[in-house]
C-alpha positions, -999 to +999 in steps of 0.1 A: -209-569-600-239-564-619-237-543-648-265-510-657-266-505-692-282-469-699-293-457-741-291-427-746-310-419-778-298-400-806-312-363-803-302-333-822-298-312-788-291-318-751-327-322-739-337-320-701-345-354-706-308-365-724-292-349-693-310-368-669-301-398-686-262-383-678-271-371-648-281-410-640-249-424-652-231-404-629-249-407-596-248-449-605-209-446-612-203-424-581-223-452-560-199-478-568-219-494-599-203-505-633-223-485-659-220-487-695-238-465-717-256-475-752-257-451-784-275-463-816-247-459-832-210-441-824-213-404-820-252-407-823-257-379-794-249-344-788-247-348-751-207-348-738-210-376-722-192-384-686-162-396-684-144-428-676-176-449-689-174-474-715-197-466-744-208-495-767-236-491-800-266-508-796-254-534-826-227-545-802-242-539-766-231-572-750-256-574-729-259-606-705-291-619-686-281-607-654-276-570-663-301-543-661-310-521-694-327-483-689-341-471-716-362-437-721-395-438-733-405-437-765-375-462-778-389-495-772-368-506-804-337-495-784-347-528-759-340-552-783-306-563-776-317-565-738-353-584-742-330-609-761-305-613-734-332-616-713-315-587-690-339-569-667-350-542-687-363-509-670-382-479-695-377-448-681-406-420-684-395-383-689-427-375-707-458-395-700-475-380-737-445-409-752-452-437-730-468-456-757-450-434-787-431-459-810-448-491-798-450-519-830-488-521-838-501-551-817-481-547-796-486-534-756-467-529-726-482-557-712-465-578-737-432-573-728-416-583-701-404-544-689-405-525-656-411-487-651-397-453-638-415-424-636-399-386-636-426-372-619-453-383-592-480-368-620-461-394-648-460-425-621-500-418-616-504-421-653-483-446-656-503-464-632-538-455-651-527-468-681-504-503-670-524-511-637-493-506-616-473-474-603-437-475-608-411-456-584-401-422-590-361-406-599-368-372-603-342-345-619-318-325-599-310-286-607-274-277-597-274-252-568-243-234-579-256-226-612-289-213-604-294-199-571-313-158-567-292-126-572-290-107-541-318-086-551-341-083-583-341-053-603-370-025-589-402-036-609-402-004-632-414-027-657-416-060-645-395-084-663-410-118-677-386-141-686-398-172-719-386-197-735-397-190-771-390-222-783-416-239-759-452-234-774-442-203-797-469-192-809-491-198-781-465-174-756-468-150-781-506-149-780-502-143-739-479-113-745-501-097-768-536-104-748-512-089-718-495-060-736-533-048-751-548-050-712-520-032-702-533+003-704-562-010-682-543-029-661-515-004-655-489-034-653-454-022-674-436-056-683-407-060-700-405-092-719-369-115-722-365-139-746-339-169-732-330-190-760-301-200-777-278-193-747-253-213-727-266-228-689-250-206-672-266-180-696-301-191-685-292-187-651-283-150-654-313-144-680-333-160-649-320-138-619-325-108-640-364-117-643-391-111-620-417-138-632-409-167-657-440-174-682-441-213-683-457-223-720-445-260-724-464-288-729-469-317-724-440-323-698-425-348-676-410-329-654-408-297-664-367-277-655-372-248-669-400-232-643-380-256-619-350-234-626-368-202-624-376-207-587-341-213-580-336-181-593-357-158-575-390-157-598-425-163-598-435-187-624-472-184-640-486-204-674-486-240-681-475-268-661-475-298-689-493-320-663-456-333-649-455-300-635-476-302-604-449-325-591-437-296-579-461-267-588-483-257-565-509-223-570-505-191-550-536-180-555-569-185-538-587-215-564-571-216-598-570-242-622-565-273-606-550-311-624-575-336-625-549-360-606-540-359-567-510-340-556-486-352-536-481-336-502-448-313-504-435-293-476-441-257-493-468-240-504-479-219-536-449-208-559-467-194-585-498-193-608-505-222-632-533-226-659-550-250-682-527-261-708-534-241-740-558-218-719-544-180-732-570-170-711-560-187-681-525-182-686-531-145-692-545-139-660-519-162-642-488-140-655-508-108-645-514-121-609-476-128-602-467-091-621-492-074-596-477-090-563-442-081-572-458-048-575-476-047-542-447-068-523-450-071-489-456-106-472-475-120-499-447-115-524-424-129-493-440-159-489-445-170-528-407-165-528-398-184-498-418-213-513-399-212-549-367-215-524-381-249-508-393-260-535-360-256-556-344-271-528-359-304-526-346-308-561-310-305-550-286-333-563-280-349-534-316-356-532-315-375-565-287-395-553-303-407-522-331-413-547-306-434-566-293-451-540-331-463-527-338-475-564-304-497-569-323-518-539-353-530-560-355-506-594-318-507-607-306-536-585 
């Protein structure tokens, strides 16, 4: 059987995109496939990596000609061992803003003898901008057992914002303060929680006790974090990082829209997105979702029951039957 050699880079945290790349591993080993996974050197990632697989370095990766070699973006050094073995060699974009990050000068895509993923339908259209060709799509999964709504939200006495401080810092703080200073005007009480440095399941609980998540990261691939949020019962508003609006879709009548097409999905709006790096924008986005948990009624209903769907079709048995489509051509 043909081996799938998968490098995971060496990162000083578990990204989203390092957990994907685990995530991967496991849905190709449950499938029947023989998967080794490549680390720049031994111990060189933070990510507990699944069981049972062998793990090589990328000094010693063994690869032959008739294996396939994934590879993230933004580590085209990492392809080495596999362009030499002449193994089919796949680069797998999480973030299109590193497609072309770490290139040697001189040197394009077109060059090397390389096939694409794409995390995102938004990523696989830029993909396709830039290289002439769209590549197929393996998005994430979000685990359903780990972030699913509470039974109900706490009463919007203040209404609780939920951010990620570590995504755009200083730019989130700018939208709490243009918020909080409107607020006499606007009469909208918000209480604001910080989720960072806490364990999965810690997000998950930080989540279900929010009302609205403020999205500020950017650029993304894929974004989980907002993706997350609607699993939990809140309205996200902010940034989308362009990956975004693979999923992201606006609530409100106009709004800012991506200069790409969106896909067709089978929900509507979950939330209000803005301009990335528009305050502004963003301001008025994280106010619109605060007033409709205010007001309620179907309106609120219906933004809801879209973040449901929409979590939903991120479930990880939908990324395995992405998997297994992708093993026939992709990852074969």
């Amino acid at each position: 059987m043909k081996r799938i050699f998968i490098f995971l880079p060496p990162l000083r945290g578990v990204s989203g995109g390092l957990a994907v790349l685990g995530d991967t591993a496991r849905d190709l080993r449950a499938l029947g496939r023989e998967v080794v996974l490549v680390l720049r050197e031994a111990g060189a990632t933070p990510l507990a990596l699944p069981a049972g697989l062998p793990v090589v370095t990328l000094s010693r990766a063994g690869l032959a000609a008739d294996d396939t070699y994934l590879v993230p973006e933004g580590w085209p050094n990492a392809l080495a061992p596999g362009l030499a073995a002449g193994a089919r060699c796949v680069v797998y974009c999480q973030n299109w803003a590193y497609l072309f990050h770490g290139l040697p000068g001189g040197v394009g895509w077109d060059r090397l003898p390389v096939s694409f993923l794409a995390v995102s339908d938004p990523v696989a259209r830029y993909i396709e901008l830039a290289l002439g060709t769209r590549p197929p799509v393996l998005r994430p999964a979000i685990d359903p057992a780990r972030f699913f709504p509470p039974p109900a939200k706490p009463a919007p006495g203040p209404v609780r914002v939920g951010f990620m401080p570590r995504k755009n810092k200083a730019l989130a703080a700018m939208v709490r303060d243009v918020v909080t200073a409107r607020s006499s005007r606007t009469g909208l009480a918000l209480d604001w929680i910080a989720i960072d440095g806490l364990s999965p399941d810690g997000v998950a609980e930080a989540l279900r006790s929010c009302h609205v998540f403020l999205a500020t990261g950017f650029p993304e691939g894929c974004p989980l974090p907002p993706l997350e949020a609607l699993a939990c019962g809140c309205i996200v508003a902010g940034f989308a990082g362009f990956g975004g609006f693979d999923y992201m879709r606006q609530a409100g009548e106009g709004g800012y829209a991506p200069s790409v097409a969106l896909r067709d999905v089978p929900w509507g709006g979950n939330g209000f997105y803005a301009a990335d790096n528009d305050v502004f924008g963003a301001a008025a986005c994280l106010e619109a979702a605060a007033r409709l948990w205010v007001s309620g009624g179907a309106g609120l209903t219906a933004v809801l029951e879209n973040g449901r769907l929409t979590a939903a079709a991120y479930a990880p048995a939908n990324r395995l039957g992405a998997v297994t489509k992708l093993l026939a051509n992709a990852l074969r």
